[in-house]
C-alpha angles and dihedrals in degrees: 000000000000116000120180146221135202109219124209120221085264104074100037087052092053101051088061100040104075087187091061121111085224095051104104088031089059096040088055087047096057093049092047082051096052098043088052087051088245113168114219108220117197131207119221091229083060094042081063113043080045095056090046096045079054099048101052098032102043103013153247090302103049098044086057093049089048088045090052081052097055083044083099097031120119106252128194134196123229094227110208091269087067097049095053091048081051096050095047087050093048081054092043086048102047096137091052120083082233118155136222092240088052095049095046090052091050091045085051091039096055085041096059094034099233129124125250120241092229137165082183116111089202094075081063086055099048087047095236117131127280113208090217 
């Protein structure tokens, strides 16, 4: 059986920066994912901060060849149900530094019913699942 996770930028940041604090962390994770046939789903919105957190810490290189490697990843569209419920929660959560990539992926998290592979305290905060 194939059970899936949503990740948050985080994690899949941390698994190519080997000067993050995160990088062996995230290397055991994926392993443990992968042994318990998880599939890694990936948001568009965090395709992108990824790939730009890529680009400007590590470099034109390796965010290609980052980039080549999602080529096969599981990728899922916020539909316009998801960014409404994000923006509400970004309004709910004022107080809190939470972004608009982190609330859509809860709102797509809760709405498929899976749990985020997070390092972000603020998925606590907004009560969705943390595959820990």
């Amino acid at each position: 059986m194939t059970r899936a996770v949503l990740a948050d930028t985080g994690p899949l940041y941390a698994a190519n920066d080997e000067a993050d604090a995160h990088h062996q962390r995230a290397l055991r994770e994926l392993r443990e994912l992968a042994r318990g046939r998880h599939e890694v789903l990936i948001t568009y919105p965090v395709l992108l901060e990824c790939y730009s957190l890529i680009l400007f810490r590590l470099g034109g290189k390796a965010a290609t060849d980052w980039l080549a490697e999602m080529s096969d990843a599981s990728f899922v569209n916020p539909l316009q149900e998801d960014f409404g419920r994000a923006f509400g929660t970004v309004q709910a959560f004022a107080d809190q530094r939470l972004t608009l990539v982190d609330a859509t992926v809860a709102a797509l998290a809760l709405r498929l019913k899976v749990m985020v592979w997070t390092y972000d305290h603020h998925f606590d905060v907004m009560r969705v699942p943390v595959w820990r």
